[in-house]
Structure formats: C-alpha cells, structure tokens
N, C-alpha and C positions, 0 to 999 in steps of 0.2 A: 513627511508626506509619503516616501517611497513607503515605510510600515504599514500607510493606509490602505497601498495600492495593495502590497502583497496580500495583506489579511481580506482584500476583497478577492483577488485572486484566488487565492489558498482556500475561504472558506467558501466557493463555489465548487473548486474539484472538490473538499471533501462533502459538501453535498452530494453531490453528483455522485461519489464511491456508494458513500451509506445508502443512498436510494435504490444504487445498483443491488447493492447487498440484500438490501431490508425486500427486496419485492422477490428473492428468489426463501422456499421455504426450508432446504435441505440446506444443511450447514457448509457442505464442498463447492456446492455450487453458487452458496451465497460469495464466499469466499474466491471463487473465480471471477464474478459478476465483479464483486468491488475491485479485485485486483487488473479488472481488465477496462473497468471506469477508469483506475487509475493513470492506466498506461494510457488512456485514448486523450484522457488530460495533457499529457507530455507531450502530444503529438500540435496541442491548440499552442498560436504562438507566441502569447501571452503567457502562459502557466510557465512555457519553456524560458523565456526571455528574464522574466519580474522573479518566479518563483524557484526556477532551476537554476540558471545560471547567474545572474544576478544577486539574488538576496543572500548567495555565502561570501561574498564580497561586503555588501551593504549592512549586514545583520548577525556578523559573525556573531559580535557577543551578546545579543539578545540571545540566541539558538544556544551560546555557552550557556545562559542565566536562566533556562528553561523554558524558552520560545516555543520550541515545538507541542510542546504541553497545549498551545492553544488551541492548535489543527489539528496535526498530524496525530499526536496518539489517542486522542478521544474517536478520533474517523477510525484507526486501527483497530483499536479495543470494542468497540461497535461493530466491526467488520468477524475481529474472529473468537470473541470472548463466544458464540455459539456452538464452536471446537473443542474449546476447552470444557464449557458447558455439560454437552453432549458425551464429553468424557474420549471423544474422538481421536483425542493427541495423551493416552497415558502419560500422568508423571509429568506435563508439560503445565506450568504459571501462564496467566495473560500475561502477566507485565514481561517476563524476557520473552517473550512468543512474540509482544507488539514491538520491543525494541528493535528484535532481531531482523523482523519483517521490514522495519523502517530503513534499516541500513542497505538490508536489499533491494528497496521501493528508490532510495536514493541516488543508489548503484544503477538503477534500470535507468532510471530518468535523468540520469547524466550521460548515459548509454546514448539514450537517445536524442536528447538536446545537442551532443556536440557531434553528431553521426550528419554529414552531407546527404542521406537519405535517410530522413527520420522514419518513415512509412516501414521501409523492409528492415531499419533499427528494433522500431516495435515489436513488429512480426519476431525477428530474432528474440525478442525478451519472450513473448507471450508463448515461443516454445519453450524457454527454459524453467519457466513459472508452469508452463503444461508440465512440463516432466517432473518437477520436484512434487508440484502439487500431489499429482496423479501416482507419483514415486508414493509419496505420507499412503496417500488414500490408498491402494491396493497393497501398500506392506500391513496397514491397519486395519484397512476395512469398516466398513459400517456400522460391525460389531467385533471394537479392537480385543483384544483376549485380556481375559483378568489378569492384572498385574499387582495382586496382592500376595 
C-alpha cells in the first residue's frame, strides 16, 4: 500500500518538474524551471514525509532493484537530455549527467526535509543549484567551443 502512495506522490512531482521544464524553450532555463519544480516539491508535505524521508526506510530494496527507474530518471532525462542534445555540456552522456543530477536532487531534498525551516532550506539549495548551474553555463556558454 505505501508503494501505491509513493508512486502517486512521486509521479505528480515529476509531472510537475517535466511541465516545468517542457514549457520553458531554451535548454538552461528549461533546466532551472525543472530543477526548481523540484525543490518547491520538497517543500509540500507529503512529497517530504512519503517520498523523502519515508520511502528510504520502506523501499530500500525496491530503489536497490531498480525503483528509481520508474520516476526519477525518466523525469531527469526529459529534463536535461536537451543539454546534452544541444551539445551544451561537451563530452558529457545523459545517463551519468541523470545519475549525477539524481544524487544531488536527493542531497537537496533531504536538506530540506530534515531542516526545521524548510522555506530558507530551499532558498539555501536553489542558491547553490543558481551557482553551479550558472557556474556550467557561463564557463560554456551557449555556444561551448569545439572540442574535437
């Protein structure tokens, strides 16, 4: 029964991410849009409760046997396979791009789940997600340099 709840939980934030993503047209911004769906997810207290802190207790060995597969990295891969696309992250795969992303989406959202002030938790993530993002984008730029 809890797996029902989660997968209902789960796959309304990544609704929510990809919609965010899918309506901006530029690939950085798409990318900020989902990444910042995601964080506003962490903040409802349901997503926090069922899907953060909860389900690595309840679901550990689904999430071993390839759980995440369901939600989490088709929402990711949706969100930033338009980076890699675009050619915007030279020399960088989806798959370790979505992995990598995931660890740190996990890292955030545990940030903020067990923070006594989830609000200025957020805030604190959605700077440091501003500055790596913003770090990629102005080391590469819009038009990264050829790397062959």
């Amino acid at each position: 029964m809890f797996r029902a709840v989660y997968d209902a939980v789960q796959a309304d934030a990544a609704a929510g991410v990809v919609t965010a993503a899918l309506a901006e047209p530029e690939p950085w911004a798409a990318v900020r849009a989902g990444l910042s769906a995601f964080l506003d997810a962490c903040l409802e207290p349901a997503f926090r409760r069922i899907v953060v802190l909860d389900s690595v207790g309840v679901l550990q060995q689904d999430v071993w046997d390839g759980g995440i597969e369901h939600n989490e990295l088709p929402m990711l891969r949706t969100v930033l396979t338009p980076l890699v696309a675009a050619d915007l992250l030279p020399g960088v795969g989806v798959e370790p791009l979505v992995h990598v992303t995931l660890g740190g989406l996990y890292g955030a959202a545990l940030f903020i789940a067990r923070s006594r002030r989830p609000r200025v938790a957020r805030r604190e993530v959605d700077a440091v997600l501003g500055v790596l993002v913003g770090g990629l984008q102005s080391r590469l730029g819009p038009n990264p340099p050829d790397t062959s």
